[in-house]
Structures are given as structure tokens and as C-alpha cells.
C-alpha positions, 0 to 999 in steps of 0.5 A, spaced: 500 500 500 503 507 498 499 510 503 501 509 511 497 509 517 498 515 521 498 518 515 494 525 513 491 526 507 486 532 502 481 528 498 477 532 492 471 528 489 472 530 483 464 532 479 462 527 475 455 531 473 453 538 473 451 540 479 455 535 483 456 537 490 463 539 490 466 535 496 474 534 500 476 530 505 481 532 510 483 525 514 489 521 517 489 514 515 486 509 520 487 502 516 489 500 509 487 494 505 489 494 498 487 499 495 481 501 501 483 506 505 479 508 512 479 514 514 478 518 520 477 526 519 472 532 515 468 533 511 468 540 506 462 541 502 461 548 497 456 551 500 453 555 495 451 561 498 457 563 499 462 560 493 466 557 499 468 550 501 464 550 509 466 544 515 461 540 516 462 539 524 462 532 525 468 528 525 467 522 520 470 515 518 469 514 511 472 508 506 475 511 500 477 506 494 483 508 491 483 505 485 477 510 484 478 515 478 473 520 481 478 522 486 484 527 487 488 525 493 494 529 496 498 527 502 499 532 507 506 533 512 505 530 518 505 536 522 498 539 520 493 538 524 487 536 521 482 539 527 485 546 525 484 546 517 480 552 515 480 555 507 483 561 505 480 564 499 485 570 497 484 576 493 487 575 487 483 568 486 487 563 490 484 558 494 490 555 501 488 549 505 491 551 512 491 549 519 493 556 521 500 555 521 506 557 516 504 551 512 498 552 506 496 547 500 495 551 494 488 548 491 487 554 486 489 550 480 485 544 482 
């Protein structure tokens, strides 16, 4: 398995149909079979009203295939705090992922 337990990753749902809600996952890795993930973490859904990515509150267990080709997976550096994600929407357009430290992912061009 390329993905380890312990470790933190973004998952974008990928819209397969207009009107698809836009949906990430920001996890840790609990278990690995295969190509099966379980996973421990957050949901972001876009709220439309506001064209921003909102957390759902709920801390969730989801299983993730990864031989999916519906999904985008981006692993996180070991140090972030996935309790502490929020989404920056800056001015020129760009949109970070941050856990409020120096630390940000960049998702403008996804």
C-alpha cells in the first residue's frame, strides 16, 4: 500500500455531473487494505451561498477506494493538524488549505 497509517491526507471528489456537490476530505489514515483506505477526519462541502468550501462539524470515518478515478488525493506533512484546517480564499483568486500555521496547500489550480 503507498499510503501509511498515521498518515494525513486532502481528498477532492472530483464532479462527475453538473451540479455535483463539490466535496474534500481532510483525514489521517486509520487502516489500509489494498487499495481501501479508512479514514478518520472532515468533511468540506461548497456551500453555495457563499462560493466557499464550509466544515461540516462532525468528525467522520469514511472508506475511500483508491483505485477510484473520481478522486484527487494529496498527502499532507505530518505536522498539520487536521482539527485546525480552515480555507483561505485570497484576493487575487487563490484558494490555501491551512491549519493556521506557516504551512498552506495551494488548491487554486485544482
Amino acid at each position: 500500500m503507498i499510503l501509511k497509517d498515521g498518515e494525513k491526507i486532502h481528498v477532492i471528489h472530483r464532479q462527475l455531473y453538473t451540479g455535483d456537490v463539490r466535496r474534500h476530505f481532510i483525514g489521517e489514515v486509520a487502516e489500509c487494505d489494498g487499495a481501501l483506505v479508512r479514514l478518520r477526519g472532515y468533511l468540506f462541502a461548497m456551500d453555495n451561498a457563499s462560493n466557499q468550501f464550509v466544515k461540516r462539524d462532525t468528525l467522520r470515518t469514511r472508506i475511500l477506494s483508491l483505485n477510484s478515478e473520481d478522486i484527487i488525493v494529496n498527502v499532507l506533512p505530518e505536522e498539520v493538524h487536521i482539527d485546525h484546517i480552515t480555507y483561505e480564499y485570497r484576493t487575487t483568486g487563490d484558494i490555501l488549505v491551512t491549519d493556521g500555521s506557516d504551512w498552506h496547500l495551494d488548491l487554486t489550480h485544482l
